[in-house]
C-alpha positions as CSV (number, residue, x, y, z in Angstrom):
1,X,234.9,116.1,-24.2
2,X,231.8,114.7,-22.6
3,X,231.6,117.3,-20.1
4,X,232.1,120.1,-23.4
5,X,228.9,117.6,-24.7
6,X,226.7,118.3,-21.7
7,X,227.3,121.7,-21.2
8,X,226.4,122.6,-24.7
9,X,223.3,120.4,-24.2
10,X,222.6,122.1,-20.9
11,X,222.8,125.4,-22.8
12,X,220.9,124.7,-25.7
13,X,218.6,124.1,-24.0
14,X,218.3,126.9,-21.8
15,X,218.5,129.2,-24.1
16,X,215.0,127.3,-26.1
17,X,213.5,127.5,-23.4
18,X,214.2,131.0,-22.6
19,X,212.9,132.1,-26.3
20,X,210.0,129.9,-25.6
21,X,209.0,132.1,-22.5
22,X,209.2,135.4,-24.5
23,X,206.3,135.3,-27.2
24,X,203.4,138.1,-27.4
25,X,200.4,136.8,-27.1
26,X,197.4,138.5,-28.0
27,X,193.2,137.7,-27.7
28,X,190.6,139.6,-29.4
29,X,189.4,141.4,-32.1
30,X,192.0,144.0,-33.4
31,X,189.5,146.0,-35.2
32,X,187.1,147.9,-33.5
33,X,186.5,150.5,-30.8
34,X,187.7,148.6,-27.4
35,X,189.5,148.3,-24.3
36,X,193.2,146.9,-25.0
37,X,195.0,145.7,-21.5
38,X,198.6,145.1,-22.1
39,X,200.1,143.0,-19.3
40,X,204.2,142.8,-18.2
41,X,204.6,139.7,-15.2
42,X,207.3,141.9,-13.0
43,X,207.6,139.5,-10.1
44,X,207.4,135.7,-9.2
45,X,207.0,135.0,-6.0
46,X,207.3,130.9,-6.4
47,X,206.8,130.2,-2.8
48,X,203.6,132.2,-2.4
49,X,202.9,131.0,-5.6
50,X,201.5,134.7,-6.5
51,X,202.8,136.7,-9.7
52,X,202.7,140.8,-9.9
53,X,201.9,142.0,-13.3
54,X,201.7,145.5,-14.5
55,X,198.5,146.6,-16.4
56,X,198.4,149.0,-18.9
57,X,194.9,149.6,-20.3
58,X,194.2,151.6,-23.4
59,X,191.4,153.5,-25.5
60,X,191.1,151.9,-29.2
61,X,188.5,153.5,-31.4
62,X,185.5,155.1,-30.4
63,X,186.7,154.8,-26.5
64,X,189.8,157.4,-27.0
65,X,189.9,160.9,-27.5
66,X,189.9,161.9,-31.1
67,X,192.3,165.0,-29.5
68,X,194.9,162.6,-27.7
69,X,194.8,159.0,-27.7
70,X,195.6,157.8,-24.6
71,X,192.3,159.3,-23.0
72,X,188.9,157.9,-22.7
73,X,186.4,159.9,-24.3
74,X,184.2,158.0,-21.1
75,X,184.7,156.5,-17.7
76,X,185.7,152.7,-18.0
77,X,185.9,150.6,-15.4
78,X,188.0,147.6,-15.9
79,X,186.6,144.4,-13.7
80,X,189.9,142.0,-12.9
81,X,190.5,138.7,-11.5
82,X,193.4,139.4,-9.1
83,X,194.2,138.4,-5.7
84,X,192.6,141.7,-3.9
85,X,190.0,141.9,-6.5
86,X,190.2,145.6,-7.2
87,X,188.4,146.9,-10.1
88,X,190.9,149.8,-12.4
89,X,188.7,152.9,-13.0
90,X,189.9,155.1,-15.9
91,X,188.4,158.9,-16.2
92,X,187.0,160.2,-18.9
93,X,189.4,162.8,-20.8
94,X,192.3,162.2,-18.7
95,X,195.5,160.9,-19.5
96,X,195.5,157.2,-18.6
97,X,198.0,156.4,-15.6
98,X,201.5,155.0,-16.4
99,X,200.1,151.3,-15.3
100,X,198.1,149.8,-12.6
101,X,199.8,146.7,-10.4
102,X,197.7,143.2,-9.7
103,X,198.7,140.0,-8.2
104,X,197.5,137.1,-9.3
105,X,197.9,133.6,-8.0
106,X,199.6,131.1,-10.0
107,X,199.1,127.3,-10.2
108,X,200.3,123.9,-11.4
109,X,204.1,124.7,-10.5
110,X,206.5,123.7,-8.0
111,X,209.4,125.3,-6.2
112,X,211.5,122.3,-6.2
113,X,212.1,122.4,-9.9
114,X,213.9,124.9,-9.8
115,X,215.9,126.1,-12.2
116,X,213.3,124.6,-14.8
117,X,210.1,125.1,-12.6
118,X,206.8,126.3,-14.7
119,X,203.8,127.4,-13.7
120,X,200.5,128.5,-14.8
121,X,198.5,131.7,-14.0
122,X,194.9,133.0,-15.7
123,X,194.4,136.6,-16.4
124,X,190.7,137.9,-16.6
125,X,189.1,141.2,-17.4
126,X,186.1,142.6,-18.1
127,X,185.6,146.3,-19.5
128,X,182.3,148.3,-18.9
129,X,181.1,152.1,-18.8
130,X,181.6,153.0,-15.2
131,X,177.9,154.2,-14.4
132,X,176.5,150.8,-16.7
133,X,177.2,147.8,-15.1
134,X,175.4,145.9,-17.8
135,X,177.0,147.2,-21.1
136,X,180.4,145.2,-21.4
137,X,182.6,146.4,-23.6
138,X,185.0,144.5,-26.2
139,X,188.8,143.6,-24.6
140,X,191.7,142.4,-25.9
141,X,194.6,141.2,-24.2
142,X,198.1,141.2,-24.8
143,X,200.3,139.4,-22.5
C-alpha cells in the first residue's frame, strides 16, 4: 500500500512536470510585417551543458511574397546568439530552407539531478535587410 502511495506520487508528478515543459511560448507583436523564428530544442547535451535547436524563420507581411509565402520578397539576414555565432541569411524570392541548426549554451543546471535536472538557456535574434545593417526589423519568437 505505501509503496502503491509513492509510486502514484512519483508519477504524478512526472507527468506535471512533463506538461509543464511542453507550453508555446511566443514574444512579439503578431500583427505586422516581420520576421517570425520558430525554434524546436532537438538535443541536450547536459554534460557540455550546450542545447541544439532547430530554427525555422519566416516572412510575415510585407517581408513574404504576395505569390508564395514562404519567400522573402528581400534578403534578410537573421543575427543569432549561438555558440559559433553564425548569422542565417535568407534570399530574396526563394523558398526558405527546411530549418537552420544552432547551439546554444545552457546554464543554471546540473547533471547530478538527474532525472529532475533543469536548466536554463537564452535565445536571441535580431532581423535586418542583408545590405542595411542599420534597419532592424520587427521578430517574434516562438519557442
Amino acid at each position: 500500500m505505501v509503496l502503491a502511495t509513492f509510486i502514484g506520487i512519483g508519477l504524478g508528478t512526472y507527468v506535471a512536470s512533463k506538461k509543464a515543459g511542453q507550453r508555446q511560448i511566443s514574444i512579439g507583436d503578431a500583427g505586422q510585417a516581420k520576421v517570425e523564428v520558430k525554434v524546436w530544442i532537438q538535443k541536450v547535451d547536459a554534460v557540455a551543458q550546450i542545447a541544439t535547436l532547430a530554427v525555422l524563420i519566416l516572412p510575415r507581411g510585407d517581408l513574404a511574397d504576395p505569390d508564395y509565402s514562404l519567400a522573402f520578397t528581400k534578403p534578410v539576414t537573421v543575427e543569432n546568439f549561438s555558440v559559433k555565432g553564425t548569422p542565417f541569411n535568407v534570399k530574396a524570392n526563394e523558398l526558405i530552407p527546411t530549418s537552420f541548426e544552432m547551439q546554444v549554451g545552457m546554464g543554471k543546471g546540473s547533471v547530478t539531478d538527474y532525472p529532475f535536472d533543469q536548466y536554463e538557456l537564452e535565445i536571441f535574434f535580431a532581423a535586418h535587410p542583408t545590405e542595411d545593417l542599420a534597419t532592424l526589423l520587427p521578430v517574434t519568437v516562438t519557442l
